[in-house]
Each structure stands twice: as structure tokens, then as C-alpha cells.
C-alpha positions in Angstrom: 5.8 22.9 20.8 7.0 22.8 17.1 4.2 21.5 14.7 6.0 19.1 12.1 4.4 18.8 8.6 6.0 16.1 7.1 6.1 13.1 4.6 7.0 9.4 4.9 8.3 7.6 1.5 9.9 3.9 1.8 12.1 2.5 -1.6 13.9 0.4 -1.9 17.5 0.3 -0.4 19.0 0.1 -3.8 17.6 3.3 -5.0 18.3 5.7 -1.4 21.5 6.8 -2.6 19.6 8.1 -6.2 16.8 10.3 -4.0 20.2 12.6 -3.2 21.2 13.2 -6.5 17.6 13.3 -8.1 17.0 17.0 -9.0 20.1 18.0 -7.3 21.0 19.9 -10.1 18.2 21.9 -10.7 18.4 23.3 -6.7 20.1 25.1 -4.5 21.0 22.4 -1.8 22.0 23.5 1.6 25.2 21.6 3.2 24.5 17.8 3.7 24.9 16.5 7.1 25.2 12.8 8.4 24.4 11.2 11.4 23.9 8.3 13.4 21.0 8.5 15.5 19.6 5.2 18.3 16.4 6.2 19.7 14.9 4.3 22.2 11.2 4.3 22.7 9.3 3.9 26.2 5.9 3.0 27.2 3.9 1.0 29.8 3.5 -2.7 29.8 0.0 -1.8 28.6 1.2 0.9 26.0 -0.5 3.6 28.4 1.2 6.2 25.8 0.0 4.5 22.8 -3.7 4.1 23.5 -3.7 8.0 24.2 -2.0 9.0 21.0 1.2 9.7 22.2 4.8 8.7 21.8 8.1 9.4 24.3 11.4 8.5 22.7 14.8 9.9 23.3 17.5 9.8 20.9 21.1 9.5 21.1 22.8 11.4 18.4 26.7 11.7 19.1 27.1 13.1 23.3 23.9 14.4 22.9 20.6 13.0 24.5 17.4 14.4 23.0 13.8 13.8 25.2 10.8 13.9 22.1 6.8 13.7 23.5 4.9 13.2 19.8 0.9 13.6 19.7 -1.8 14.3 17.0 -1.2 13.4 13.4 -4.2 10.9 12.9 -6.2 13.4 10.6 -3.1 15.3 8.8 0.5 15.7 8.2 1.5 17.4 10.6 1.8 16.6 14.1 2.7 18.2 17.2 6.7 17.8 18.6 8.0 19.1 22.3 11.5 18.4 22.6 13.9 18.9 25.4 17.5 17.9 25.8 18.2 15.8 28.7 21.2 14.3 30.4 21.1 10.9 29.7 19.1 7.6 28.1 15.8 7.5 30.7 13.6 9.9 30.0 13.2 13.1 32.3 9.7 13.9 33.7 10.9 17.3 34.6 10.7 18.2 30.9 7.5 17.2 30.2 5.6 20.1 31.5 3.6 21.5 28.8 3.0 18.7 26.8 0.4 16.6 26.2 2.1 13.4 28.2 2.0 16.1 31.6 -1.6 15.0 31.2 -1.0 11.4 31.7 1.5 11.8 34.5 1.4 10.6 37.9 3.9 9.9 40.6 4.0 5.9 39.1 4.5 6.7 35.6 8.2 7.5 35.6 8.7 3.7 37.2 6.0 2.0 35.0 7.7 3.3 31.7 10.1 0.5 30.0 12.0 0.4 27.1 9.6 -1.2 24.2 11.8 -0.7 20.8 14.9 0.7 19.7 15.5 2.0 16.2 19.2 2.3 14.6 19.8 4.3 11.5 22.3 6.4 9.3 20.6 9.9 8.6 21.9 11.9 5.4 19.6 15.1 5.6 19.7 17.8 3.0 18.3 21.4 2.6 16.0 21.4 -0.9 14.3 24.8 -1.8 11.1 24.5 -3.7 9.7 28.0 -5.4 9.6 30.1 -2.1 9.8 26.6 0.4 12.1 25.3 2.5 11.9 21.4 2.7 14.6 19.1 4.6 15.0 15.8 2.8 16.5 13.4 5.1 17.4 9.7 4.2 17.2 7.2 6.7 19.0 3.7 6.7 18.9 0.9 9.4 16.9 -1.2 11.6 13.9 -1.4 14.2 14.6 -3.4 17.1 11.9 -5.0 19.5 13.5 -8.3 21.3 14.5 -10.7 19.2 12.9 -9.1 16.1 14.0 -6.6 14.0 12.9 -5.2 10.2 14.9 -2.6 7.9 14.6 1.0 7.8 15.0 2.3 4.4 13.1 5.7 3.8 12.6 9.0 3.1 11.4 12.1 5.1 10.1 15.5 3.4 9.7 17.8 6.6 8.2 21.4 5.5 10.6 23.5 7.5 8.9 26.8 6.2 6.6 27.9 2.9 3.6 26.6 1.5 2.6 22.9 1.7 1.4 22.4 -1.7 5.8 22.9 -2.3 6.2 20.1 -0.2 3.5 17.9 -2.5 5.6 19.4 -5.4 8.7 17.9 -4.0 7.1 14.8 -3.5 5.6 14.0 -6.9 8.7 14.7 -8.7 10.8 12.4 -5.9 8.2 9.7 -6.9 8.7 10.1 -10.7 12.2 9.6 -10.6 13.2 7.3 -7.6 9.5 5.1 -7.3 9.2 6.2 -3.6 5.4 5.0 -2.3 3.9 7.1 0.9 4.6 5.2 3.9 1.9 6.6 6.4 3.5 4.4 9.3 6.1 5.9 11.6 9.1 4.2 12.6 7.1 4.4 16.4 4.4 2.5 14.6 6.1 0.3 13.0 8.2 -0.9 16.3 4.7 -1.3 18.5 3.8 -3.3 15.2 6.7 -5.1 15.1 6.5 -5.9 19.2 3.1 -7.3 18.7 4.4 -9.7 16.0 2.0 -8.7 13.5 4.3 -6.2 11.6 4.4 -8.2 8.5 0.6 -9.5 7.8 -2.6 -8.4 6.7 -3.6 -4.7 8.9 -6.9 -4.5 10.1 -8.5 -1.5 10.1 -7.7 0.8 13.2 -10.4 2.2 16.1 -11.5 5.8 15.1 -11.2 8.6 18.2 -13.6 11.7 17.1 -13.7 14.8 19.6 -17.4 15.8 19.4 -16.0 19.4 19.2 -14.7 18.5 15.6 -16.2 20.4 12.6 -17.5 17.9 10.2 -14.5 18.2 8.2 -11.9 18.1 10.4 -14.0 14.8 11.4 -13.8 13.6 7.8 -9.7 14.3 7.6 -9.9 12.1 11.2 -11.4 9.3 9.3 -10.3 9.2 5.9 -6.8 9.5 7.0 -7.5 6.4 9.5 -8.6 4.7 6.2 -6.1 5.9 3.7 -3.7 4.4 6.5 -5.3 0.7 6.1 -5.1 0.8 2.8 -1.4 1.4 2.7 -0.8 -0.8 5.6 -1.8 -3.9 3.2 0.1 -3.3 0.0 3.0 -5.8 0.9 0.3 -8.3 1.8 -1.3 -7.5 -1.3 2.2 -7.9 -2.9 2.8 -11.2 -1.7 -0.4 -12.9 -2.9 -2.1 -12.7 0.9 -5.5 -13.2 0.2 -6.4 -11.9 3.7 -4.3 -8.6 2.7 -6.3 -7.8 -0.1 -9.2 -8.1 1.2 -8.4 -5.6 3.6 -6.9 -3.3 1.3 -10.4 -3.7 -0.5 -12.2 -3.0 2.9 -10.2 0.0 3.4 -11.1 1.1 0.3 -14.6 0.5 0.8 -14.7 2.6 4.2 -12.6 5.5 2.1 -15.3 5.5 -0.4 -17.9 5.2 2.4 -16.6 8.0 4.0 -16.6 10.4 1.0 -20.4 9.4 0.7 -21.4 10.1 4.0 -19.9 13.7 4.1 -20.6 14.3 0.2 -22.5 17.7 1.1 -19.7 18.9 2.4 -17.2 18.1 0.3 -15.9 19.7 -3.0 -17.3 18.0 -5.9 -14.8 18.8 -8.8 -11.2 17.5 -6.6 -13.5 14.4 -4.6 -14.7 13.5 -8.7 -11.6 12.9 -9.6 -10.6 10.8 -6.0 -13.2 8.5 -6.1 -12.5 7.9 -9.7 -9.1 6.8 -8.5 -10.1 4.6 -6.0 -13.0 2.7 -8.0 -10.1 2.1 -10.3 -8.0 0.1 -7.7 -10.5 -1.6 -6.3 -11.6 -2.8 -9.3 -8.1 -4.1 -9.7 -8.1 -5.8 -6.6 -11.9 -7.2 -7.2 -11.2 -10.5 -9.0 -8.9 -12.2 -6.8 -11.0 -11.6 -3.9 -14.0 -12.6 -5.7 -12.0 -16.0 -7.4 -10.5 -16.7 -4.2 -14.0 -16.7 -2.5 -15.4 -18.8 -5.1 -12.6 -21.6 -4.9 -12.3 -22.0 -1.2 -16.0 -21.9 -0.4 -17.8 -23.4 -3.5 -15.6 -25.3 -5.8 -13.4 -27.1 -3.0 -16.1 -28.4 -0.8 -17.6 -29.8 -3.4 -15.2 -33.1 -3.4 -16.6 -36.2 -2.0 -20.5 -34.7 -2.3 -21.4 -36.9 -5.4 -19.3 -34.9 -8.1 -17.6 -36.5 -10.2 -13.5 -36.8 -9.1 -12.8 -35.8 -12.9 -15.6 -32.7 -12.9 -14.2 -31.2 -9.4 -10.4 -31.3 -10.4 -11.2 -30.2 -13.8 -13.2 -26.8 -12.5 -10.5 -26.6 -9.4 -7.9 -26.4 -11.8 -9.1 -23.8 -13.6 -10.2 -21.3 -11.4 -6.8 -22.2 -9.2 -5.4 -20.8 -12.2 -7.7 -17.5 -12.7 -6.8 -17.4 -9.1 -3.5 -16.5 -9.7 -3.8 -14.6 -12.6 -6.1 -12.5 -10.1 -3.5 -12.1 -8.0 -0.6 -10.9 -10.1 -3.6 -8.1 -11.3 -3.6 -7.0 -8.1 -0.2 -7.1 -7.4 0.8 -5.4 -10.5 -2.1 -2.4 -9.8 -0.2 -1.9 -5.9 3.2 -1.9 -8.0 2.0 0.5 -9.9 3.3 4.4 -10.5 -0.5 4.8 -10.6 -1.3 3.1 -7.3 2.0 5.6 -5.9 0.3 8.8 -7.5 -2.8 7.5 -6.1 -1.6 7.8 -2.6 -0.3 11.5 -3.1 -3.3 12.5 -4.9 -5.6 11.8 -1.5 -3.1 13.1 1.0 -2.6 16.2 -0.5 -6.3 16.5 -1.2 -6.9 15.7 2.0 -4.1 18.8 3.3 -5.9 21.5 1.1 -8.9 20.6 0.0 -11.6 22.8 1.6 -15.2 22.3 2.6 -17.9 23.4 0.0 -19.4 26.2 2.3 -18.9 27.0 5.9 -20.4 24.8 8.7 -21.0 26.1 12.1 -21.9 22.5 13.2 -19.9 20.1 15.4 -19.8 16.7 14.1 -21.8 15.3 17.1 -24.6 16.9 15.3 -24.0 16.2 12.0 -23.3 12.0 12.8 -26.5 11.9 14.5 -28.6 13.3 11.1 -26.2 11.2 8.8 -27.6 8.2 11.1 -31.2 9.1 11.0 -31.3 9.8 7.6 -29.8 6.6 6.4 -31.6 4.2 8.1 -34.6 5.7 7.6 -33.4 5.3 3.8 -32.4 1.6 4.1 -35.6 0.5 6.2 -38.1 1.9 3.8 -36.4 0.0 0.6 -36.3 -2.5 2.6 -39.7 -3.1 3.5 -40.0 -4.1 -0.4 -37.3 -6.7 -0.6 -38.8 -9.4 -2.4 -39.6 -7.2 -5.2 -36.1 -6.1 -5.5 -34.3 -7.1 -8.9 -30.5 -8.2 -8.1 -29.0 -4.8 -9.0 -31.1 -2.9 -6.3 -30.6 -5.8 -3.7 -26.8 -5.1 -4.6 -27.6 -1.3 -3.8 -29.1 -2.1 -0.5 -26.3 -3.6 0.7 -24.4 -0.9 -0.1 -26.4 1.5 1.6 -26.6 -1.1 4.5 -22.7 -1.0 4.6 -22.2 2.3 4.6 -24.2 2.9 7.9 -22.6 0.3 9.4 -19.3 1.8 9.0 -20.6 5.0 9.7 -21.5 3.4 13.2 -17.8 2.7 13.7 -16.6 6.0 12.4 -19.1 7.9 14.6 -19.1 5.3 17.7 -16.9 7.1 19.6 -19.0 10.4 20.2 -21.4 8.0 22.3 -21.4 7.8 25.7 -20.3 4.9 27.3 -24.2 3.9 28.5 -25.2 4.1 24.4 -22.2 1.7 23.2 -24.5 -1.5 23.8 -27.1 -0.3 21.5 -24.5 0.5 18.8 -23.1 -2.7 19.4 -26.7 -4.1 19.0 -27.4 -2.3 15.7 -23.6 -3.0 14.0 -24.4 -6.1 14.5 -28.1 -6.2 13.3 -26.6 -4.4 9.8 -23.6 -7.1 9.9 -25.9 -9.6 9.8 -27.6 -7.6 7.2 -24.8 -7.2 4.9 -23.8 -10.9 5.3 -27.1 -12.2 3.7 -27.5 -9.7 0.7 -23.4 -10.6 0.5 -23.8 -13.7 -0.1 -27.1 -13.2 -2.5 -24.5 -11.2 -4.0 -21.6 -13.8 -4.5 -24.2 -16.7 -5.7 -24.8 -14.3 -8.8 -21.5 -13.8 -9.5 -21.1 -17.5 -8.6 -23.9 -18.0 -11.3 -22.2 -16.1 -13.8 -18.6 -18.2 -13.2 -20.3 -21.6 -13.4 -22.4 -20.8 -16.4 -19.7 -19.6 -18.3 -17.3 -22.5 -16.9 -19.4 -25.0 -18.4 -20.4 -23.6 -21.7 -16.5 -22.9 -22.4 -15.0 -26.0 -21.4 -13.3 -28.4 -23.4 -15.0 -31.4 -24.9 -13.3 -34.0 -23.1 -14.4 -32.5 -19.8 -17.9 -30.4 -20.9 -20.1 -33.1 -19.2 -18.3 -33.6 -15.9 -18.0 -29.5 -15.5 -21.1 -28.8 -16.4 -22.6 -31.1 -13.3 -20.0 -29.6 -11.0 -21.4 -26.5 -12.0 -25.1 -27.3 -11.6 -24.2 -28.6 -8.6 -22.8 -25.5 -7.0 -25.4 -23.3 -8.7 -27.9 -25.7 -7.1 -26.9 -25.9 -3.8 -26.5 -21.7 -3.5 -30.3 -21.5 -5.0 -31.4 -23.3 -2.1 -28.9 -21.8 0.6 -30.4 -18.2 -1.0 -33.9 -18.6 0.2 -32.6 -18.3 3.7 -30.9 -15.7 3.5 -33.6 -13.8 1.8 -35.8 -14.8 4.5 -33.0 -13.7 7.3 -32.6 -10.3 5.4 -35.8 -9.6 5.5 -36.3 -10.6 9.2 -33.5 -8.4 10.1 -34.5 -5.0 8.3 -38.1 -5.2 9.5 -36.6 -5.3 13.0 -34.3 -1.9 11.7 -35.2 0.6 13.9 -33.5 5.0 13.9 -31.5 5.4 17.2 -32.8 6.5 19.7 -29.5 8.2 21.4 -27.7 11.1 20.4 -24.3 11.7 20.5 -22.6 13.0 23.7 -25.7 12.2 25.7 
């Protein structure tokens, strides 16, 4: 097995030729090489492979046939790689013995495999040195193949062929600032089982989480926050093109990144995660508006039409918050654009490839899930056994708290056994229902706020009409409030600690 450490960059195809020459000068290059490599990609019709974390390809490049089993990679950078050469274009299941897919074998495997994708592209690689590191930049142009569909290749690899791996982040950084490359955390094998289930192109929902209850808490946390950091990418061209869907799931990825850094805080160190979080409260606060316009207009303002508001009220306060809509949007697509937003994305990878824990931890994360659990919903149903006396700022920190065990139940879910999943179900869904009420308790004071301030600062000629439309939305979401109050506090008097531990 070789254990590649690499990086993924996509830029535009314009600037390729430019990541060559950047800080060519300043290095000793090694001799450039070029190639044209088709790799085809096999799995079952039920992506057997896939599901297990694993991917079988073989490449063409020139007479040459090269067999490549891929696993691991979900919580770091590097990943482990068994290659063999075989004879021709089918894979060879006499070379598979000591790796991972030798596992997965049977005697009906080798006939169930199938082509799935093919990829196409022009490789330039080149030898960089970095300080005492040897890095191989290779640039890679063409095309991903599945069926009748196909998308562009056009990135960059960093592959740490020997040295330290804060060279390779060196390398990166400087790349960035010259050529605008942004971290692609997608492999060209994920990006063709993307592409085969039509849904390369949209919004990216956030990915199951596979823990190994033998994991240190850690090693856990680098499993999750990589899964994470991963949705979060997978939405910026969504985000870019004004999906509303994508950036609200770039926001939820965000929110189960920042999650994740609370729920292993005491582990982690303070000074590096500071700075981190810091970061990622400043893009999704960039990204807040247009989710929180775009809720407001489809849900509140737009319904209102035909519900005894005035024609001349509910076009006036449509048309301006269609407006802040879109000035939402280009905020949020400007923040993604960003160089910040590209930094951003080095920063947590590379503090996520050396940062350390605070003090050693003999503990397996089985153990430590299961008091994170206990702890926080023992937290959550004692504040809220006093939720009518809760101001709006600590109902808005309730939720919070509410949210963040919720996604801690899908980080941790998979160290239950298979007889506890129903009563994880039951309780993600008690704390989903939960978070929907204080949500929307939430939204009607922001809501509040957007009306208020609507009325007051509308023109004369339409003061009147706005000002009912916005009584009348500030109205109707009173009323729809005591409801949910009532709901919220139905369902966290019935919030109850589990009663399972993990692995039992």
C-alpha cells in the first residue's frame, strides 16, 4: 500500500497554464512530463464499492494498463492507494489480495462489476521542492464521462511525495495567492458517482457519517468535520449561482462544522480553533441574509395576496424585499468568491492535518458520544422546563443547544447498534420538531423586525398600504407563535437521556 497525502484545487481553465509558471522561478523544478491518461471506473449496479468507501479504477496511460483499489480519506488528506499493473481494461481480481476490496470479494463480484464512469484528461505534472519537501504538482485537463453526461476537468493536484506536510500547505497558500485556486475536496471518482446520479450540479446535502467505535475522540472529530467541511464546499457553485437551496446548505454545513467544534471543545486547542470559528461565524454571517430574506418573501410576504391586503400594499413590500433579496444574494456570492472564503478553506484543512488534541485521551469515542449525549440533554431539558419565562435571546440559545444534539445524534448514530437506531430515530426527530418550533419563534422576530422597519421607512405614497401588509404578517405570526410555544414545550417535557449506549 502507498499512503497518498494530497490536495485538490479547481480554477478556472483560463488560468491552468499560469499554476506552471507561478513561482517557477524561485524553484528547482524537476523535468515536466505529459500525459494522457482514460481511466475507467467499476462498481456494482448498487455501488457495492462505494457504500464501503472504496473505489477500483484502472487507467490507461500509453500501452500501459494500471489496476488502483482507493480507501480511507474521509477524515484526512491522505488516503490509502494499492496499485498493480494488469494486462488489460477489466480489472484483475488476482491483484487485489491485500487490499481492502479482498474484503468485499466473492466468486460473483468479478461478474457484478460494470463500467460506471470514464474520465479523460491531459496530465502535465511537475517536481516542486518546498524547504526540505518534495511535492508533485500535476495539472489535469478534460472531461468526466457517465452516459450521456459529461462535466470538465480542470484542476490541480499537490501530492506530498516526501517531507513535512505543513510544505505541502506552504505550497498551497502561495498557489492560491497567485492563480485563485479554491480546495476542491471532491475526487474526480466522486464527482463521476455524482455526475451518474444526476445531481452533480445542485445543492449537496450533507453526507452519512461512518465512526469506528475504536476511534479516539479526535480522530472522530477529523471523521466529522472533514464530512462537514466537504458540504460546505460541495455548495459554493450553488451558492454562486443564486440557488437558494445551496446556500442554505452551505449554511447548514456550517452550522454542523461549528456544532462539531462545540461538542469536542475540551479537546480541542483553544488558541488555532479561536481563530477557526472566528472564520466561519464570518461566512456565515455573509450568507445569513439571503437565507433569512428569501424565507421571509416566499413564506410571509407572497402568501399574503388575495387574504384582504391591499393589491397596492403586497406588490409594494414584494417589491422591495425581492430586491433585498437579490442584494442578499450577490453578498453571498461575493463572500464564496472571495480570496477570504479560498484561505478559509486552507486554514481548516490544514488545521485539521496538524492540529493536536489539548491533552492525551485514552478514551474511544463510543465513550465519549455517550457523555456528550447525556450531558446535553440533561442541559437542554432543565432550561427547558422554564420556557415560558424565557426572553427571546435565551429561547434563541435553546435552540441552539437543541440543534447541536440533534446533529450530534447524526454524527454519533453510527456507533449504535442496529436494535438502538429506532430510538435515535425517535429522539432526532422529537429535537427536529423541537428546533422547528423555537425556529420559527425565531424567524417571526426577525420577521417583526423586517415589517416594522418596512413600514416606518416607506415612502409616502405607499406608507399606509405597507404598513397594513405589515401588520398583517406581524399579526398572523403572533397568533401562529402561541402554538408553537405550546408544541415546544410539549415536546421538551417529554425529552428524556438515552437509555442505550453506544456499541451495545
Amino acid at each position: 500500500m502507498n499512503a497518498e497525502t494530497e490536495l485538490k484545487f479547481r480554477l478556472a481553465p483560463r488560468k491552468l497554464s499560469s499554476v506552471l509558471r507561478a513561482g517557477a522561478s524561485n524553484r528547482r523544478r524537476g523535468d515536466r512530463s505529459e500525459q494522457a491518461l482514460v481511466s475507467t471506473y467499476y462498481d456494482t449496479s448498487k455501488q457495492k464499492l462505494r457504500r464501503h468507501g472504496l473505489t477500483l479504477r484502472v487507467r490507461k496511460a500509453g500501452d500501459r494498463y494500471v489496476q488502483t483499489v482507493k480507501a480511507g480519506g474521509s477524515g484526512t488528506v491522505t488516503r490509502g492507494e494499492w496499485e498493480h499493473e494488469v494486462a488489460g481494461a477489466r480489472p484483475d481480481f488476482k491483484k487485489i489480495k491485500n487490499t481492502p476490496l479482498a474484503d468485499l470479494a466473492s466468486k460473483k463480484l468479478p461478474r457484478k462489476l460494470r463500467p460506471v464512469f470514464r474520465t479523460e484528461v491531459h496530465r502535465t505534472t511537475e517536481a516542486r521542492r518546498v524547504r526540505k519537501s518534495q511535492i508533485e504538482l500535476a495539472v489535469d485537463r478534460g472531461r468526466i464521462g457517465a452516459g450521456r453526461r459529461s462535466r470538465p476537468v480542470a484542476e490541480l493536484e499537490l501530492e506530498l511525495k516526501s517531507g513535512q506536510v505543513a510544505d505541502l500547505f506552504r505550497l498551497a497558500r502561495n498557489l492560491e495567492r497567485r492563480t485563485g485556486a479554491e480546495l476542491d475536496l471532491r475526487s474526480k471518482a466522486e464527482r463521476g458517482f455524482q455526475l451518474v446520479k444526476g445531481n452533480g450540479a445542485g445543492a449537496q446535502h450533507a453526507e452519512p457519517i461512518e465512526l469506528k467505535r475504536e476511534l479516539s475522540p479526535r480522530n472522530a472529530f477529523g471523521v466529522i468535520a472533514h464530512s462537514t467541511l466537504r458540504q460546505i464546499t460541495a455548495n459554493a457553485d450553488p451558492v454562486r449561482d443564486t440557488d437558494s437551496e445551496g446556500v442554505h446548505q452551505m449554511r447548514v454545513g456550517l452550522r454542523r462544522l461549528r456544532a462539531a467544534i462545540s461538542l469536542f471543545s475540551d479537546i480541542l486547542p483553544r488558541a488555532s480553533t479561536d481563530r477557526i470559528k472566528a472564520e466561519l461565524k464570518w461566512l456565515t454571517s455573509e450568507l445569513a441574509p439571503a437565507r433569512e430574506i428569501d424565507v421571509f418573501l416566499t413564506e410571509s410576504i407572497l402568501p399574503i395576496a388575495g387574504q384582504g391586503v391591499p393589491k397596492r400594499g403586497a406588490r409594494a413590500i414584494a417589491k422591495k424585499f425581492s430586491a433585498e433579496r437579490s442584494a442578499a444574494f450577490a453578498r453571498a456570492r461575493e463572500a464564496v468568491e472571495s480570496p477570504r472564503y479560498r484561505r478559509l478553506l486552507i486554514d481548516v484543512i490544514e488545521w485539521l492535518e496538524t492540529g493536536q488534541s489539548r491533552a492525551d485521551d485514552d478514551r474511544s469515542i463510543a465513550g465519549y458520544a455517550a457523555a456528550v449525549l447525556d450531558r446535553r440533554i440533561r442541559t437542554a431539558r432543565k432550561q427547558g422546563k422554564q420556557l415560558d419565562d424565557l426572553d427571546p435571546m435565551q429561547r434563541h440559545k435553546l435552540r441552539i443547544r437543541i440543534k447541536k444534539i440533534r446533529y450530534a445524534v447524526d454524527f454519533f448514530g453510527s456507533l449504535y447498534s442496529d436494535r438502538d437506531q429506532k430510538q435515535l430515530a425517535n429522539l432526532s426527530d422529537q429535537l427536529k420538531q423541537i428546533q422547528s418550533a423555537l425556529g420559527s419563534l425565531n424567524d417571526f422576530m426577525t420577521h417583526r423586525e423586517l415589517a416594522t422597519e418596512t413600514a416606518l421607512a416607506a415612502p409616502p405614497a405607499n406608507r399606509r398600504a405597507q404598513a397594513f401588509a405589515s401588520g398583517f404578517i406581524v399579526g398572523r405570526e403572533r397568533e401562529a407563535a402561541r402554538g408553537l410555544m405550546k408544541d415546544a414545550a410539549g415536546e421538551l417535557h417529554r425529552l428524556h437521556r438515552l437509555r442505550i449506549a453506544p456499541g451495545k
